[in-house]
C-alpha positions as CSV (number, residue, x, y, z in Angstrom):
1,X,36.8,-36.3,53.2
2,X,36.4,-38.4,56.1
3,X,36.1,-42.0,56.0
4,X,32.2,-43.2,57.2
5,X,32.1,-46.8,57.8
6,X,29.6,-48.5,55.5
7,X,27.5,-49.5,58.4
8,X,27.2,-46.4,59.9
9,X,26.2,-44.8,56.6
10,X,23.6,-47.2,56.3
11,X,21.9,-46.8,59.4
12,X,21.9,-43.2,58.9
13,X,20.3,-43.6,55.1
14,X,17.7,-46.2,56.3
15,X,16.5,-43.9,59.6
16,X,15.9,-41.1,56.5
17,X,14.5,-43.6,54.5
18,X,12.2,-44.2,57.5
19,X,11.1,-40.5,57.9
20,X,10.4,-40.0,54.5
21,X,7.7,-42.7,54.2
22,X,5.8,-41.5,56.8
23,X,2.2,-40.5,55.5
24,X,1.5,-36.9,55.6
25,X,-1.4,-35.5,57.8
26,X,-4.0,-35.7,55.9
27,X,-5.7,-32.1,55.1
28,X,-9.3,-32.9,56.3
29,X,-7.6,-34.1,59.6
30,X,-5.7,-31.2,60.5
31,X,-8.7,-28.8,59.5
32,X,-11.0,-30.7,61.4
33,X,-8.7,-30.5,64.4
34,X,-8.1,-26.9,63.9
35,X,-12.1,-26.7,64.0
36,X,-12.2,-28.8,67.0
37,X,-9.8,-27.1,69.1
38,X,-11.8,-25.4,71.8
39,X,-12.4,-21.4,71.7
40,X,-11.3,-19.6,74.1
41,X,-13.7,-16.8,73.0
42,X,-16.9,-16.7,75.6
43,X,-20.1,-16.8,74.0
44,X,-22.5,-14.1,74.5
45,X,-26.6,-14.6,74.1
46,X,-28.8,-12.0,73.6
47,X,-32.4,-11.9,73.3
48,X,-35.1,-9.9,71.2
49,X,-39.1,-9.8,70.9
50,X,-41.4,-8.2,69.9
51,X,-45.0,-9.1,70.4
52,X,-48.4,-7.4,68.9
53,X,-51.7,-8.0,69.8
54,X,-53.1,-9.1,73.2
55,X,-53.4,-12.4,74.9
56,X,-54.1,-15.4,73.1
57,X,-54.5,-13.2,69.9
58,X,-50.5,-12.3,69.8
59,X,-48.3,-12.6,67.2
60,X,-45.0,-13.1,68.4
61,X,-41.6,-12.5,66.6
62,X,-38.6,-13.5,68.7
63,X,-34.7,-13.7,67.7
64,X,-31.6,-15.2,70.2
65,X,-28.6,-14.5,69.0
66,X,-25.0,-16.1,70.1
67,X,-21.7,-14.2,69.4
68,X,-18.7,-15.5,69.7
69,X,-15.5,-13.4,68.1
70,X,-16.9,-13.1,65.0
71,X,-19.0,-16.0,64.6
72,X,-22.6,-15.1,65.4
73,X,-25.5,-18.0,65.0
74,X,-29.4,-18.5,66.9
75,X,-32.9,-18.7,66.2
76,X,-35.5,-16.0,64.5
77,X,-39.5,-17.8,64.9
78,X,-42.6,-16.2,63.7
79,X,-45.2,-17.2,66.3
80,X,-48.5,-15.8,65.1
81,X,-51.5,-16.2,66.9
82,X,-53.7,-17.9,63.5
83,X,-51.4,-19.0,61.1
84,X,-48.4,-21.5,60.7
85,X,-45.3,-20.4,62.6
86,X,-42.1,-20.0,60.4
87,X,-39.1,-21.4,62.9
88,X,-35.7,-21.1,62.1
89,X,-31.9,-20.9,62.6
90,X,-29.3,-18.1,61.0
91,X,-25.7,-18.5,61.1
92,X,-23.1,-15.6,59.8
93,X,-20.0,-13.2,60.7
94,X,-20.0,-9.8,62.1
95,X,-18.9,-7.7,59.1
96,X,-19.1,-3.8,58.5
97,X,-22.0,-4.2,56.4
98,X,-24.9,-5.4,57.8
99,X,-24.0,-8.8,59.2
100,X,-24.7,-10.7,57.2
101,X,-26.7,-14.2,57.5
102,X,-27.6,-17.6,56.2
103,X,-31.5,-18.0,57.1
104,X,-32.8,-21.7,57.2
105,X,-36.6,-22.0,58.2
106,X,-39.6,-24.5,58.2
107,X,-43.1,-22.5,57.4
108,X,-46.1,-24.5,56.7
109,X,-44.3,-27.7,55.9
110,X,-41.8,-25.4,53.7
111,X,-38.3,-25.4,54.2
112,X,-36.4,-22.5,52.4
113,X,-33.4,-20.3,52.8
114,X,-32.7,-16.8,52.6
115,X,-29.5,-14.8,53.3
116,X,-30.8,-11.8,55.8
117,X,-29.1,-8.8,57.4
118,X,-28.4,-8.3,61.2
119,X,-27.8,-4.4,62.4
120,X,-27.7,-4.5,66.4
121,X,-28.1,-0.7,68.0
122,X,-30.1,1.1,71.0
123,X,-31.6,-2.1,72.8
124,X,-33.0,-3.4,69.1
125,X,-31.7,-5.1,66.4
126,X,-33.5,-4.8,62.8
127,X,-33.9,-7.8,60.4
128,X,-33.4,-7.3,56.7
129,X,-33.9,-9.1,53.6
130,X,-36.0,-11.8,52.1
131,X,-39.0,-10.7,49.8
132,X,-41.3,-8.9,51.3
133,X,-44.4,-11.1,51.1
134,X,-42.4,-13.1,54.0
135,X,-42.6,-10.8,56.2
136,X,-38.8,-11.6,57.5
137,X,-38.3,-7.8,57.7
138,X,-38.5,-6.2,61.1
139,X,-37.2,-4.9,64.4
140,X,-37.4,-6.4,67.6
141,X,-36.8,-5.2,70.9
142,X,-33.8,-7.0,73.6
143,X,-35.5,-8.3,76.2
144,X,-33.6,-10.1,79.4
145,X,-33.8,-13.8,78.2
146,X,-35.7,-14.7,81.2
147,X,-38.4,-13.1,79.4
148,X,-38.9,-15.1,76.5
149,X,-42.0,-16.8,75.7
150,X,-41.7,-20.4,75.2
151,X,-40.0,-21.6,72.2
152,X,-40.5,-24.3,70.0
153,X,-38.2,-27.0,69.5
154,X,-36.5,-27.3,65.5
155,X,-36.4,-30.4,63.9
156,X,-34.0,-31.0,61.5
């Protein structure tokens, strides 16, 4: 075995000494970086209405949806023309089944949550879940964005 000189031996032991106290990344910080690395996914918007009644009597259901890979979030408001809207934001994945969503909302003071299901096809996409006496249920019709009416602002 070769002969190593005692200093040289030592510097090597004390540089792996030096590695080895380094504190590991903690796990919060390198999820929260993965989270914060920018997509390179485009987000899409679409947009769906649908309005009954006339005029000023109108109730007015409306639903924008982002998508971005599989990530798909927005907002789904009940405007009607005499009672207390119901505003709110969904957040969820694309799945085989239904996409599924978490439904946050604010209705006559009220907030709640209800998990809903998303199924896009033919220019319409069809809201599902919730207990019926909500009236979350329904299908609404894409319309250009250009087109919506004016929507209210969520408060948090």
């Amino acid at each position: 075995m070769p002969n190593i000189s005692k200093p040289l031996l030592l510097a090597i032991l004390t540089m792996v000494s030096l590695q080895a106290c380094d504190p590991p990344e903690d796990r919060n910080a390198i999820e929260a970086k993965i989270t914060a690395a920018p997509s390179s996914e485009a987000i899409s918007k679409s947009c769906y209405q649908t309005v009954t009644g006339e005029g000023q009597n109108s109730d007015v259901q409306v639903l924008v949806l982002n998508t971005q890979g599989q990530q798909i979030d927005g907002v789904y408001h009940w405007l009607p023309a005499f009672k207390d809207q119901r505003l709110g934001r969904f957040s969820g994945k694309i799945t085989a089944n239904g996409n599924p969503v978490i439904y946050t909302y604010t209705q006559e003071g009220i907030k709640g949550s209800e998990t809903l299901g998303l199924d896009i096809q033919n220019s319409q996409i069809s809201v599902n879940g919730g207990p019926p006496e909500m009236g979350l249920a329904a299908t609404l019709k894409q319309i250009d964005c250009d087109q919506l009416v004016d929507l209210p602002e969520l408060k948090d």
